[in-house]
C-alpha positions in Angstrom: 154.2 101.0 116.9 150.8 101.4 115.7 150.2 99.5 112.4 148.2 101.9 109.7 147.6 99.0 107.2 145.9 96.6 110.1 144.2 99.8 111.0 142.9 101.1 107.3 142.0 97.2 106.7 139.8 97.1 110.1 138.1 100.0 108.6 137.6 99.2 105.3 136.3 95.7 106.6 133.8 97.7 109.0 132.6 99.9 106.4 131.9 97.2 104.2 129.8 95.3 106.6 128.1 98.7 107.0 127.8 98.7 103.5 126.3 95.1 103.1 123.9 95.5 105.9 122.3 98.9 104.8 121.7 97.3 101.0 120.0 94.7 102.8 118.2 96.9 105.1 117.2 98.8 101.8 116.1 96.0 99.6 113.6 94.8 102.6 112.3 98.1 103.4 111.7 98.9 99.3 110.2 95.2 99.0 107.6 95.7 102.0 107.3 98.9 100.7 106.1 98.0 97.9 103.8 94.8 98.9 102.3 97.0 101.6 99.7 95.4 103.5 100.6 93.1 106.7 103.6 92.9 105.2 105.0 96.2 105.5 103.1 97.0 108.9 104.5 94.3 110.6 107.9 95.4 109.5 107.6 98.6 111.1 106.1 97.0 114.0 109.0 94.8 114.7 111.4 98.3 113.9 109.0 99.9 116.8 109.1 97.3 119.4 113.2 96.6 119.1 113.3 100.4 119.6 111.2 100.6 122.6 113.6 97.5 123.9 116.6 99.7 122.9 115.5 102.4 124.3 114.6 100.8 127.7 118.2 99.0 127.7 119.9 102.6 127.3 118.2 104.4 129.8 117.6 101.8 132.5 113.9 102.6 132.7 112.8 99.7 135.3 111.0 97.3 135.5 112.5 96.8 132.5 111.0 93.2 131.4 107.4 94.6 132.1 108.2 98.0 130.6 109.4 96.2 127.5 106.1 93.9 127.2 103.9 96.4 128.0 105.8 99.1 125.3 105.7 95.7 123.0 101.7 94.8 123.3 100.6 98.7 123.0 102.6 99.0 119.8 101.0 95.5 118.1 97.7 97.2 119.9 97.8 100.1 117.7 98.7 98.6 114.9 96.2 96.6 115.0 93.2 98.8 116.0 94.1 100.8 113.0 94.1 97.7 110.9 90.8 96.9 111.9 90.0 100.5 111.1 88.7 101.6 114.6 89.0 105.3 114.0 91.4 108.0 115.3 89.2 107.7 118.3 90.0 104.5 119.3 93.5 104.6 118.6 94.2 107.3 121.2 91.9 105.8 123.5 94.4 103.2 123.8 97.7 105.2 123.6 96.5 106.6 126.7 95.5 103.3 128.1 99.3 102.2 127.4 100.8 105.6 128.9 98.9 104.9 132.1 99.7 102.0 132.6 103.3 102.9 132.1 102.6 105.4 135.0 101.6 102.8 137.1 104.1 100.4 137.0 107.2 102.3 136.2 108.9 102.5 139.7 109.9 106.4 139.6 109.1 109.3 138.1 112.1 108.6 136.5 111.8 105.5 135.4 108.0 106.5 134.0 109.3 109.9 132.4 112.1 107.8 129.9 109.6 104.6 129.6 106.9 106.8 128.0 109.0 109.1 125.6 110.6 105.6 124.7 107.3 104.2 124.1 106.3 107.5 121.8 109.3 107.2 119.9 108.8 103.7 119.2 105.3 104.4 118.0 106.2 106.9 115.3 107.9 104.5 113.7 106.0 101.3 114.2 102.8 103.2 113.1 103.2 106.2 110.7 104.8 104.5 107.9 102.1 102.4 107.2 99.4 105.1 108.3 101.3 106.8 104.8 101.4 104.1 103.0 98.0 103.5 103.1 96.9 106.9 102.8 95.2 107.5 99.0 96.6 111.2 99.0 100.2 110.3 100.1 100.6 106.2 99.5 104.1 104.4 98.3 105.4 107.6 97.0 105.4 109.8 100.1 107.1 106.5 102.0 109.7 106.5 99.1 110.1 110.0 99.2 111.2 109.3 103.2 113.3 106.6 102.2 115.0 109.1 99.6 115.2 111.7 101.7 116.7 109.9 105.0 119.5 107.4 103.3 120.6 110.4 100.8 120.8 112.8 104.3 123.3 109.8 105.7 125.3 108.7 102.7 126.0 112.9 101.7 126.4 113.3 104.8 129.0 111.1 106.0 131.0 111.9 103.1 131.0 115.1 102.9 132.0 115.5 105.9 135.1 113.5 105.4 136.1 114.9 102.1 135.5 118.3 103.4 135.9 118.3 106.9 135.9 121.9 109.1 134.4 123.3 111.6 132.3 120.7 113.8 128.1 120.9 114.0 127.6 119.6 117.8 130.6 118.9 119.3 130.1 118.2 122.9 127.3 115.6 120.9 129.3 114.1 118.6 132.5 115.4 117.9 132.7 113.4 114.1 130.1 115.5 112.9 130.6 118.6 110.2 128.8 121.8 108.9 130.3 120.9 105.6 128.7 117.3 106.2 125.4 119.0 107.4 124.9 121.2 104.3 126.2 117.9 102.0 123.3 116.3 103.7 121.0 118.8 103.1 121.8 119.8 99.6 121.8 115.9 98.4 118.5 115.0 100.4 117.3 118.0 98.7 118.0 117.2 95.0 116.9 113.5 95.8 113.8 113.9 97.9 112.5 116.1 94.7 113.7 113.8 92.0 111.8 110.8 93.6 108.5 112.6 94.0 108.3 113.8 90.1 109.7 111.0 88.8 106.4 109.1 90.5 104.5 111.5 89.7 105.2 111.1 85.8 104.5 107.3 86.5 101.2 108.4 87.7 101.2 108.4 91.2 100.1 111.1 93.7 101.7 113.3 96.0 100.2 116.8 97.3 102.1 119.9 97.0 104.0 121.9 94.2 107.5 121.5 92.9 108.5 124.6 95.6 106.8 122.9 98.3 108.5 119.3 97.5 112.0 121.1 97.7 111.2 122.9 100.6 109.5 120.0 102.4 112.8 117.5 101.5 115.5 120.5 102.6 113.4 120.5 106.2 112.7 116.7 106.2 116.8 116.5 105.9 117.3 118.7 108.9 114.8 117.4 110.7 117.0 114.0 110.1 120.1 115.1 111.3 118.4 116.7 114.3 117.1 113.0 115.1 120.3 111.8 114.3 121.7 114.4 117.2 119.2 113.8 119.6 120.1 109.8 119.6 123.6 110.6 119.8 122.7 112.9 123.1 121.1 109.9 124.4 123.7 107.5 124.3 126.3 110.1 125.7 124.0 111.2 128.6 124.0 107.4 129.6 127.4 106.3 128.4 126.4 103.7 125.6 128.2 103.5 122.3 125.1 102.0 120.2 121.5 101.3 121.0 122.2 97.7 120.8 124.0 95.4 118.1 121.1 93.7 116.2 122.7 94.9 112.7 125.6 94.2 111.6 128.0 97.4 111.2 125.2 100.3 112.4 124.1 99.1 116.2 120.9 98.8 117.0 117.6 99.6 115.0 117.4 103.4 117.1 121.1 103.8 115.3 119.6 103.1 112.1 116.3 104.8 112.3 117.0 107.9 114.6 117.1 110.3 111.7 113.7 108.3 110.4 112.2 108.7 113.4 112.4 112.6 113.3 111.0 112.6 109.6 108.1 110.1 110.2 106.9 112.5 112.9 106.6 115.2 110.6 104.8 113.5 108.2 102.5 111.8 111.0 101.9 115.5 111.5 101.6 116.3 108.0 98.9 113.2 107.4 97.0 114.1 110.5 96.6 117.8 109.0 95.3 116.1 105.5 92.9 114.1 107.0 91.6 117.2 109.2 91.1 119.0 106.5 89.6 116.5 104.3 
């Protein structure tokens, strides 16, 4: 027979670790966060290379070791070329640099059409954050509104979903996940995402849009972060993996962490790329 307390324990244990880990995972992104600089860039550099890795490992993509590099020096690449400030010119100049030469060496069309959506993903996140960060009409806020917004989506979520339970979201996707937790999600990310933007505002710091658009933009942003969330989940089913790797203790791998940030950092990459068009 089965035993439920050696069971409940294992769980408790696991969701404690999960627990520990994401406060960590918190505390480093908030302190980068707020140093900004190299600092925080090269944080998100490291989350956009292990994700490129990840992302290789899970869908076989070969040659995977010169995939990986080559995914590994475009990222730092771009980073660093908008470090140095060498315009929005330069920067796709050599994203399209990298995607050819993932064309080239990637043995089929196979191999080239995963390598370079891999490599896309991973550049959302090694580059956007900081783009926003650095950005005078977005800055700290708008990256602590994304913080808000994703970890509230997650935590509301997961519970909701457990106290509530019914009918399931995606099942054939993954089968754990709720409406009830979807709307939870929603609802809290919501209230959160527009409590952090006018409480910085009152502290002086700038963030465009009204109060409307704030709500509106944090309802989306949490949709947008399940949808992420979904999309990773597809991934690993279509190619039989149960995490993206197994770097952080109690979550997986970075993708299993950031999936839902990935989706969100997109649509404020968008988002910035429309304020400085318009500027």
């Amino acid at each position: 027979m089965a035993d439920p307390n050696g069971r409940a324990g294992k769980q408790a244990g696991e969701l404690g670790l999960r627990a520990a880990s994401g406060i960590v995972l918190a505390a480093l992104a908030l302190g980068t966060a707020w140093l900004g600089g190299p600092v925080f860039a090269a944080l998100w550099l490291a989350a956009g290379i292990a994700i490129a890795f990840e992302w290789l490992s899970i869908t076989r993509a070969q040659p995977r070791a010169i995939l990986g590099a080559l995914c590994a020096a475009g990222l730092a690449g771009l980073v660093v070329a908008y470090k140095l400030d060498t315009g929005w010119w330069g920067e796709i100049a050599l994203l399209g640099l990298v995607l050819g030469a993932i064309a080239l060496l990637a043995e089929t069309p196979r191999d080239r059409a995963w390598a370079t959506a891999g490599f896309l993903c991973a550049a959302v996140v090694a580059a956007i954050p900081t783009m926003l960060r650095d950005d005078p009409d977005f800055g700290t806020l708008a990256v602590l509104w994304m913080f808000g917004v994703v970890w509230t989506t997650d935590v509301a979520t997961y519970f909701t979903g457990r106290a509530l339970g019914g009918p399931k979201l995606a099942p054939t996707i993954s089968p754990k996940k709720t409406w009830s937790g979807f709307l939870g999600g929603v609802g809290g990310a919501t209230l959160v995402g527009t409590l952090v933007v006018q409480f910085g505002r009152g502290g002086g710091t700038g963030f465009p849009g009204g109060v409307f658009g704030i709500v509106l933009a944090s309802a989306f942003a949490s949709v947008a972060s399940q949808v992420g969330d979904l999309a990773e989940s597809g991934l690993k089913r279509r190619f039989g993996a149960k995490d993206s790797g197994q770097l952080i203790p109690g979550h997986g791998g970075v993708m299993d962490r950031l999936d839902g940030f990935a989706a969100v950092a997109l649509l404020c990459g968008v988002a910035l790329a429309g304020s400085r068009l318009a500027r």
